[in-house]
C-alpha positions, 0 to 999 in steps of 0.5 A: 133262540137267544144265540140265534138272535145274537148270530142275526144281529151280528151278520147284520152289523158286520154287513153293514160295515165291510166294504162291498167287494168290488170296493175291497178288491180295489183297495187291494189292486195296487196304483198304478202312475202314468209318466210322460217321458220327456226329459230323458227323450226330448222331441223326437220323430222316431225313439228306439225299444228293445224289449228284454223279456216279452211284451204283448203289442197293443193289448194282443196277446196274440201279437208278442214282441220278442225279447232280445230284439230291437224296433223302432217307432216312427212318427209317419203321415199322422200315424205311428209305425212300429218297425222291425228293421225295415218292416212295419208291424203295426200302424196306429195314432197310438201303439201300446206294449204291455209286459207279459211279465213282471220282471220284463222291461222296455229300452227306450233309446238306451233307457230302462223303463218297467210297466206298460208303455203308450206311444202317442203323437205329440204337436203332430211330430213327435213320438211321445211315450207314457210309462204306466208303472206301479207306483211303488216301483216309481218311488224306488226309481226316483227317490235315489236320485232326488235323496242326497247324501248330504241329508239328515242321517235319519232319512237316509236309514229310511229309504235304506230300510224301504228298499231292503224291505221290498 
């Protein structure tokens, strides 16, 4: 009776403490960070995307983008086209491509991009697109271009280190 007390009272403390599991499961989901291009791209009406690996056009996994193949995406009469060529493949105010992978990417006028990509309409005449990437990737994009190495010893064996650990 004693031991059984004592099994009782412990489930119930655990219980208590632990996370419910939805809360688990989103400690455990990695972030994710949205970044608008901009810098790179400027305004521009229409952007070129090859696409090396697959992606899945507009959340469809139905409707696969090819790898290896070049399209473009076009600000048109308030709307966006995707183009092969000269043939549309889809019209919308926003386009979005999902990679089928993770190891799959997008070019972007010349410009390498991992994650998913939104295409939006910005100021009614620009193709904008918003990169969603994990944000672990996104530091180890980044960090090699704002880290010199005219800086402490230190930090620099740091970011060696981070990157021959991932």
């Amino acid at each position: 009776m004693r031991k059984l007390f004592h099994f009782l009272i412990t489930t119930i403390v655990f219980l208590s403490i632990a996370p419910p599991y939805k809360e688990a499961a989103a400690i455990a989901a990695e972030p994710n960070i949205q970044v608008k291009l901009v810098n790179f791209l400027g305004n521009q009406s229409s952007v070129s995307l090859k696409i090396k690996g697959s992606y899945y056009l507009n959340g469809n996994s139905s409707n696969l983008l090819s790898a290896n193949k070049s399209y473009s995406v076009k600000v048109e009469n308030g709307a966006l086209g995707l183009y092969d060529g000269d043939t549309i493949l889809a019209s919308r105010v926003d386009l979005s491509i999902k990679p089928v992978h993770h190891i799959d990417h997008a070019i972007i006028n010349n410009r390498e991009y991992t994650g998913s990509i939104r295409f939006t309409i910005e100021n009614n005449r620009y193709v904008r697109p918003i990169n969603t990437i994990n944000l672990e990737d996104y530091v180890k994009g980044v960090v090699p271009f704002e880290m010199y190495g005219f800086w402490p010893i230190e930090a620099l064996k740091l970011m060696q280190e981070f990157y021959t650990r991932t």
